[in-house]
N, C-alpha and C positions, 0 to 999 in steps of 0.2 A: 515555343516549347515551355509547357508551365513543370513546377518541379511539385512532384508529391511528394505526398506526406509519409510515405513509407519510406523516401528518400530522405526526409532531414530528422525524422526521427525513429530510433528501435526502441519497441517495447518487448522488455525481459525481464527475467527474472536476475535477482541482485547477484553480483559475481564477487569474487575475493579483490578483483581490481577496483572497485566501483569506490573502495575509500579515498583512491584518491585523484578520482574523479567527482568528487567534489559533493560525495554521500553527505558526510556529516553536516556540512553546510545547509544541506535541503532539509535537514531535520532540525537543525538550529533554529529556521523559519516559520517551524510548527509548535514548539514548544522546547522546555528545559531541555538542551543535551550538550552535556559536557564534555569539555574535547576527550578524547581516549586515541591511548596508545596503537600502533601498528600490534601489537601483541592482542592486545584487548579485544579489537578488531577482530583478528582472526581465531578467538577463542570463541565468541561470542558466534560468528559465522559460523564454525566449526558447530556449534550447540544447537542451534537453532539448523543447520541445514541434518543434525542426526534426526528430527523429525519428519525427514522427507518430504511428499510432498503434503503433509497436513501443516505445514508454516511455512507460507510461502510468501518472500519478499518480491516484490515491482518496482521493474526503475522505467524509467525512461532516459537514454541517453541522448543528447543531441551528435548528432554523427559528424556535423560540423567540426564544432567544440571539443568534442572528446568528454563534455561533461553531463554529469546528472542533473534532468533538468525535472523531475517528479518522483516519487514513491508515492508505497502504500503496502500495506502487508494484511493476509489474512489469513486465519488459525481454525483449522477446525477443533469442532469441540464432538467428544461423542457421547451418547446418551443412551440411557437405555428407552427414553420416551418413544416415540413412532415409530415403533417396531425396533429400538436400538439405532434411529437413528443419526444422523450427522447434522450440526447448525455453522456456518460459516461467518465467524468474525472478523469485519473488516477493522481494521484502526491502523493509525497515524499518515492516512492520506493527505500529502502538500505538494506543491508547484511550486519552483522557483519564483519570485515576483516578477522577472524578466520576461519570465513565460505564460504567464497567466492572461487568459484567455484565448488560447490558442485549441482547446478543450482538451488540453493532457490528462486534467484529470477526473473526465469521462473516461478516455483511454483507461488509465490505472481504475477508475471502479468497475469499469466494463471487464478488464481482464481477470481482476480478484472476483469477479462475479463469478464469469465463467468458470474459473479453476474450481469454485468450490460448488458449481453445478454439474462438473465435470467426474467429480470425486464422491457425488451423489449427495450431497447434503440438497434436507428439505426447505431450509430457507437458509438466507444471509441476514445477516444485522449489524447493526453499527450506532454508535453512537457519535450526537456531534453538537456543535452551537447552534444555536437558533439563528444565527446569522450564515450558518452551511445548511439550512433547511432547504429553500429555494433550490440549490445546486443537485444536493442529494434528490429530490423531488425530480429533476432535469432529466437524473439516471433511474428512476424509474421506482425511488424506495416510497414508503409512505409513512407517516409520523404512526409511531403504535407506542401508547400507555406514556411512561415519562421513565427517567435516569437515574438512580440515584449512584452518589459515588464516595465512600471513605477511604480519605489518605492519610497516611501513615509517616511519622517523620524518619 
């Protein structure tokens, strides 16, 4: 009897439990994120879930474990371009180290795909390192123009 994969893992969207099941952690792994409080946490949820479904976070939880084992989040933006209409932002997609390679995160871009072809946006975009080129390529994106990016201290 072999065990599938909708057996050891659920893909959803992030829930108010998911901090500490081990969210911040997976983000920790992708870039700066400083711990924050159970308060901050749920402000912040609170903020981002009054946008309904145009900012919508993905987790994937291992059902084993109980923990977060990938995110990814993505925003729609509206426009008045093509006829007024919708472009779908992916960012801050990562996989625990534990887990990678196991293609979760196909999973999380496959479903941030969906959601926001779902919601009628005309394309999706993302930005990423030239060394997630190859992956993003994997899931079907294709390099267009180049980045640029100012940070602000």
């Amino acid at each position: 009897m072999s065990i599938r994969e909708e057996d050891l893992f659920q893909v959803r969207k992030l829930e108010m439990s998911d901090k500490s099941k081990g969210f911040l952690e997976i983000l920790q792994q992708l870039t700066v994120c400083n711990p924050f409080t159970d308060e901050e946490f749920d402000a912040r949820f609170q903020d981002i879930s009054s946008y309904g479904e145009d900012h919508v976070i993905c987790v994937i939880e291992d059902k084993e474990s109980k923990k977060i084992v990938a995110t990814g989040s993505v925003f729609l933006e509206k426009k008045f371009l093509r006829n007024c209409g919708k472009v779908g932002h992916i960012e801050d997609v990562v996989v625990d180290s534990s887990a990678r390679g196991l293609k979760l995160g196909q999973k999380v871009v496959e479903f941030l795909t969906n959601h926001a072809k779902a919601m009628g946006c005309y394309k999706v975009i993302l930005d990423c390192s030239v060394e997630n080129k190859g992956f993003y390529e994997k899931c079907g994106f294709k390099q267009k123009e180049i980045q640029m990016a100012m940070y602000f201290n």
